[in-house]
VOGU-3710 file (C-alpha; in Angstrom, 3 decimals, decimal comma):
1> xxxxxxxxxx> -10,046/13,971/10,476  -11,930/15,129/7,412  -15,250/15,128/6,956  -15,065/12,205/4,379  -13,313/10,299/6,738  -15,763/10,811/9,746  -18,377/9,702/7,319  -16,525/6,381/7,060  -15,747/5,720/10,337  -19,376/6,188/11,202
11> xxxxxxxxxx> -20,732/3,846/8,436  -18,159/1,252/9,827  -19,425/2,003/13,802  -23,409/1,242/12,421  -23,037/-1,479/10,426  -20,909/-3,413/13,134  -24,047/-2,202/15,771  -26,219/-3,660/13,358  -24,672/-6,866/13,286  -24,588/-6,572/17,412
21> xxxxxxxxxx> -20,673/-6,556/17,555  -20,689/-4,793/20,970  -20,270/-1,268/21,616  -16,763/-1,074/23,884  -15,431/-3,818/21,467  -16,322/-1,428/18,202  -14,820/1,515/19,869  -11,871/-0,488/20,989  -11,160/-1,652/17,240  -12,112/1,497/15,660
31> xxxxxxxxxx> -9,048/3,211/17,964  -6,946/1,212/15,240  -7,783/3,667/12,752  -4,721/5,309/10,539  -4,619/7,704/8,115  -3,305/6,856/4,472  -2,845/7,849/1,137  -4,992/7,027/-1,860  -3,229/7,868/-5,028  -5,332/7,237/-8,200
41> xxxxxxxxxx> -5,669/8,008/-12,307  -8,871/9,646/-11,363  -10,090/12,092/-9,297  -10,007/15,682/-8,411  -7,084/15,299/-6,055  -3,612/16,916/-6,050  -0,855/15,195/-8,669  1,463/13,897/-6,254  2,937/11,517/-8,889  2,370/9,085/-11,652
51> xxxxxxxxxx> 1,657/5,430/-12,601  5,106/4,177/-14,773  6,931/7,380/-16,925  10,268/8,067/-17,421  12,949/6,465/-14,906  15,213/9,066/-13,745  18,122/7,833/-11,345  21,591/9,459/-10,522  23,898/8,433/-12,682  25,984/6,396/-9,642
61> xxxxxxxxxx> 22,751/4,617/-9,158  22,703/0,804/-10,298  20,103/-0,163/-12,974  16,404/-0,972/-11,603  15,567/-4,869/-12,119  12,221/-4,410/-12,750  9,829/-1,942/-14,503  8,896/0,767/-13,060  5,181/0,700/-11,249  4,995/4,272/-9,998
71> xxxxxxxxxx> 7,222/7,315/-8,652  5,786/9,401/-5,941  6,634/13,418/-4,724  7,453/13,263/-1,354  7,375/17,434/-1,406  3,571/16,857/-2,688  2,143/15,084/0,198  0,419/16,478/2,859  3,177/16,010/6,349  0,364/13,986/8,332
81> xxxxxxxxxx> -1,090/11,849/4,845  0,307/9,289/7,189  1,500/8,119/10,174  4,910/7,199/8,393  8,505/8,547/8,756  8,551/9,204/4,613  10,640/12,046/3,217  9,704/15,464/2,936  10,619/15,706/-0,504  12,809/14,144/-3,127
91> xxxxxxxxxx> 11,161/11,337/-5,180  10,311/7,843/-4,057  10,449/4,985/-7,140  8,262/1,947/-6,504  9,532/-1,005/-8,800  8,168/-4,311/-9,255  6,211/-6,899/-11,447  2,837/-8,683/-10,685  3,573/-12,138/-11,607  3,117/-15,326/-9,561
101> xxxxxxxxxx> 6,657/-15,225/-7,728  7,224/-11,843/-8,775  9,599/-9,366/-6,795  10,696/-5,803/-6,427  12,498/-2,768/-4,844  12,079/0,652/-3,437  14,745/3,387/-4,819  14,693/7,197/-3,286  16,608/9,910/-4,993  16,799/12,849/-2,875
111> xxxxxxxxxx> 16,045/16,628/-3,784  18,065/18,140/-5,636  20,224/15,578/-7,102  21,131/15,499/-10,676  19,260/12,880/-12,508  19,141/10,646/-15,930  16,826/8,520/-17,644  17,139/4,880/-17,814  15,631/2,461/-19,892  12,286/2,304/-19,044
121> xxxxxxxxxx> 12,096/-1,706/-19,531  14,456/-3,669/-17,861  16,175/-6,686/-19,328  13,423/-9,541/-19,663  10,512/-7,366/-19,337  10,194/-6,148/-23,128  7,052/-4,833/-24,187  7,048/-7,021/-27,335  6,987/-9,840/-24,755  3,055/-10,906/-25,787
131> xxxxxxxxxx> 2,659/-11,018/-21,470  4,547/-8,245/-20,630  2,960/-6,327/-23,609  -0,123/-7,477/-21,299  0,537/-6,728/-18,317  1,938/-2,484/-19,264  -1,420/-2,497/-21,094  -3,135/-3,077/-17,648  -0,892/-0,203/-16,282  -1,214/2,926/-17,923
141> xxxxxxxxxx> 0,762/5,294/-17,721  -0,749/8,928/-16,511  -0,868/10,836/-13,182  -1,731/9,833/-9,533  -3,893/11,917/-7,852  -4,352/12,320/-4,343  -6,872/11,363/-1,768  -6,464/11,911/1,933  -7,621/8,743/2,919  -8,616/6,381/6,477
151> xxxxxxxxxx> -7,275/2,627/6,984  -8,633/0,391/9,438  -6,975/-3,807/9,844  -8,416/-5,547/6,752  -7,363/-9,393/7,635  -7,760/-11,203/11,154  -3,713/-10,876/12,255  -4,045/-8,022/14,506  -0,569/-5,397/14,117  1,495/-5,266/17,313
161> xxxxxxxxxx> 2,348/-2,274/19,554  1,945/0,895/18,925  -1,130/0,392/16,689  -2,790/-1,839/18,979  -3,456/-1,560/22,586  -3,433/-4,870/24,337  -6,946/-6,715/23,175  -7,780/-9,589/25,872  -9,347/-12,768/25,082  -11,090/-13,096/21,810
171> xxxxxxxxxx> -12,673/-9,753/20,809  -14,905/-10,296/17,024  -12,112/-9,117/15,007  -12,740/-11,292/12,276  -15,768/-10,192/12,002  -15,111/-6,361/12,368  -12,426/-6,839/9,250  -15,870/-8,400/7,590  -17,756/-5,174/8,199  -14,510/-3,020/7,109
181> xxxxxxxxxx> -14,135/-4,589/3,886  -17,982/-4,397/2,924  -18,198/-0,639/3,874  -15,059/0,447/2,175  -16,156/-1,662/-0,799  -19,072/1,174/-0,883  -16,776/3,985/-0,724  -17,344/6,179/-3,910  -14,352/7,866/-4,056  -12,531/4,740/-2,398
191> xxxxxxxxxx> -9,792/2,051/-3,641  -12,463/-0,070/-5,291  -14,078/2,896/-7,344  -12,177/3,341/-10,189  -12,811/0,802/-12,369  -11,903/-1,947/-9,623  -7,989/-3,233/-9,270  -7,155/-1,344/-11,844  -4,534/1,622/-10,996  -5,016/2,166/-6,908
201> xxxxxxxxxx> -1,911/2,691/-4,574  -2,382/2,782/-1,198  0,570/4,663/1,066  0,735/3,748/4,453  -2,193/2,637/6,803  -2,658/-1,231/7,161  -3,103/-1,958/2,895  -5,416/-5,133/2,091  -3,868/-8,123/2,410  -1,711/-10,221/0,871
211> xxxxxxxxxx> -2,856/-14,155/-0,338  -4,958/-13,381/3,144  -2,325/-12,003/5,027  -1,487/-9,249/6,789  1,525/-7,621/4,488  3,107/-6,179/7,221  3,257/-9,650/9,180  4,822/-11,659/5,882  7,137/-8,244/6,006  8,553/-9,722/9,366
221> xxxxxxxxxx> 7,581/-13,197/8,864  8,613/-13,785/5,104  7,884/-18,064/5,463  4,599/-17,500/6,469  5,246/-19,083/9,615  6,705/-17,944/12,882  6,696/-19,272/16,228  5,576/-15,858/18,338  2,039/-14,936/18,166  0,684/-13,919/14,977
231> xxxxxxxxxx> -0,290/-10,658/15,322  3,787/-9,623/15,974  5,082/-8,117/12,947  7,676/-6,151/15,213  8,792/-2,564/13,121  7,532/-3,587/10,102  4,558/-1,555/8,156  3,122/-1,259/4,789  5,096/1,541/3,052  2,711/1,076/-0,567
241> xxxxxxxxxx> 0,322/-0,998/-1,966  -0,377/-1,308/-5,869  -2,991/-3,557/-7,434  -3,447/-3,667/-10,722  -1,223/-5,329/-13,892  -3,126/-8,696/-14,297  -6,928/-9,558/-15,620  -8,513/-10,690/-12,398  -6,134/-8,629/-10,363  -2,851/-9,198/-8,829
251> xxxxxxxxxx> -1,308/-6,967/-5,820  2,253/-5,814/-5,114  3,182/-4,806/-1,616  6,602/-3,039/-0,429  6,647/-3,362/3,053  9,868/-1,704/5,437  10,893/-1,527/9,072  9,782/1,803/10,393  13,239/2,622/11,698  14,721/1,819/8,103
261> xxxxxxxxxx> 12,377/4,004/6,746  13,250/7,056/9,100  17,025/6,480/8,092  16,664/6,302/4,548  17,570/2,877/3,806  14,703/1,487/1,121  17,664/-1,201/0,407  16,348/-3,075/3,416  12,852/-3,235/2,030  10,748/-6,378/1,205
271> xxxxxxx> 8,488/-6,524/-1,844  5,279/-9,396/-1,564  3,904/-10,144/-4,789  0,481/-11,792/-5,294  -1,076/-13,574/-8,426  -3,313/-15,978/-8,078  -3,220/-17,048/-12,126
//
C-alpha cells in the first residue's frame, strides 16, 4: 500500500478511537479496505484517459445512445489499481447522462481494432439544447489523470462475500461509514479536492453511494427492494463512478457482475443515475 494510502487508513483508525468505536471492531472494518482508481482533470498523475473527446467505435459497432462521459486506457493502468477483472488494454467508453431518470452503457473496443469517429452528440442530446448546453459546460472536456487510490464502505449496506468476512450482531458500521466520509472529505489530493463534484471518476473500490445506497446493492437489487438481507449484492461491484454534469451535483454509476466483467460482456451492465433537481 502506498504511503498516501497508509496515511489514510491511519487517519480513519484515530478518528474512529477517538470517537471510542472499539479497537477489534475498527480493525475488523478496516480489513474491508480496496484499492481504486481516482482519475481526475488535475493532478500530477499519469493520463490514463479523458473526460468526453472524440467517440471512436468499430465501424460494426451500433451508435452510443448517450453522450459520451469519459473513455479510459486499460494498457495505462497500473495491473493491481484494483481488485477488478478489467482489461489489460484496449479502451473502455463510459456513456451516460446525469438527469433525474437518466441512463447509460459501458462499450469496450479491444486493442488493436480499427476504429471511427461517431457523432459526438447523440440524437436528443444537442448542445444547442439550453440544458444540455448546461450540463457539457459542467463537463469539460480534457485529460484524466491518475491517482492510485484506497476505498473503504461509504453507506450502512455492508457488501457480501468475498469483501466481507462474516460480521456478527450489530458491529457500529454506521457509524464507521460516518468517520470514512469525514476523513476522506479531508483528503487533499482526494475525490472532493478538485473543485468538489466537479470532474472525479472513481474505478473500482466500493464508490459513494447512490440516493443513499450502496451502488453495487441497487446493481443486484435494481427496485430497491429485495427480500434477502441487505447487505447481498451477490457478483455485482462498482465498475466506475462519475459525479459531476449538474449545479449541485448529480452522480452516474455503472455497476457489472464480476464474472461479466472477466468475460467481456459490458452489454450486461447496469447504469444508476442520480439527480436530486
Amino acid at each position: 500500500m502506498l504511503p498516501r494510502n497508509v496515511k489514510i487508513i491511519d487517519q480513519v483508525r484515530a478518528e474512529a478511537l477517538r470517537r471510542d468505536i472499539p479497537a477489534a471492531e475498527v480493525e475488523r472494518w478496516l480489513e474491508l479496505a480496496r484499492p481504486s482508481a481516482l482519475l481526475t482533470q488535475g493532478g500530477d498523475g499519469p493520463v490514463v484517459g479523458a473526460i468526453r473527446g472524440p467517440v471512436m467505435l468499430p465501424a460494426e459497432a451500433e451508435d452510443p445512445q448517450f453522450p459520451l462521459i469519459a473513455t479510459i486506457d486499460c494498457a495505462a493502468l497500473p495491473a493491481d489499481v484494483t481488485d477488478l477483472p478489467l482489461p489489460a488494454d484496449g479502451q473502455l467508453l463510459l456513456f451516460g447522462w446525469p438527469e433525474e431518470h437518466g441512463y447509460g452503457q459501458v462499450m469496450y473496443v479491444p486493442a488493436g481494432v480499427a476504429v471511427e469517429e461517431r457523432e459526438q452528440h447523440p440524437p436528443g442530446f444537442s448542445p444547442d439544447d439550453e440544458e444540455c448546453a448546461e450540463v457539457y459546460a459542467e463537463i469539460p472536456q480534457g485529460d484524466l489523470h491518475l491517482t492510485v487510490d484506497i476505498s473503504l464502505p461509504y453507506v450502512k449496506t455492508i457488501p457480501g462475500p468475498p469483501w466481507s468476512p462474516p460480521l456478527p450482531g450489530d458491529p457500529p458500521f454506521e457509524e464507521m461509514t460516518e468517520v470514512w466520509k469525514e476523513v476522506l472529505d479531508k483528503v487533499p489530493d482526494g475525490p472532493f479536492s478538485y473543485g468538489g463534484w466537479t470532474t472525479p471518476l472513481l474505478l473500482g473500490g466500493y464508490g459513494t453511494d447512490c440516493n443513499g445506497f450502496n451502488p453495487a446493492w441497487l446493481g443486484a437489487h435494481p427496485s430497491g427492494r429485495s427480500g434477502q438481507d441487505e447487505s447481498d449484492h451477490g457478483d455485482w461491484v462498482v465498475l466506475a463512478e462519475f459525479h459531476g454534469g449538474r449545479q449541485g451535483g448529480a452522480s452516474i454509476h455503472w455497476v457489472i457482475q464480476r464474472a461479466d466483467l472477466k468475460e467481456r460482456h459490458f452489454d450486461q451492465a447496469r447504469v444508476l443515475v442520480y439527480w436530486n433537481p
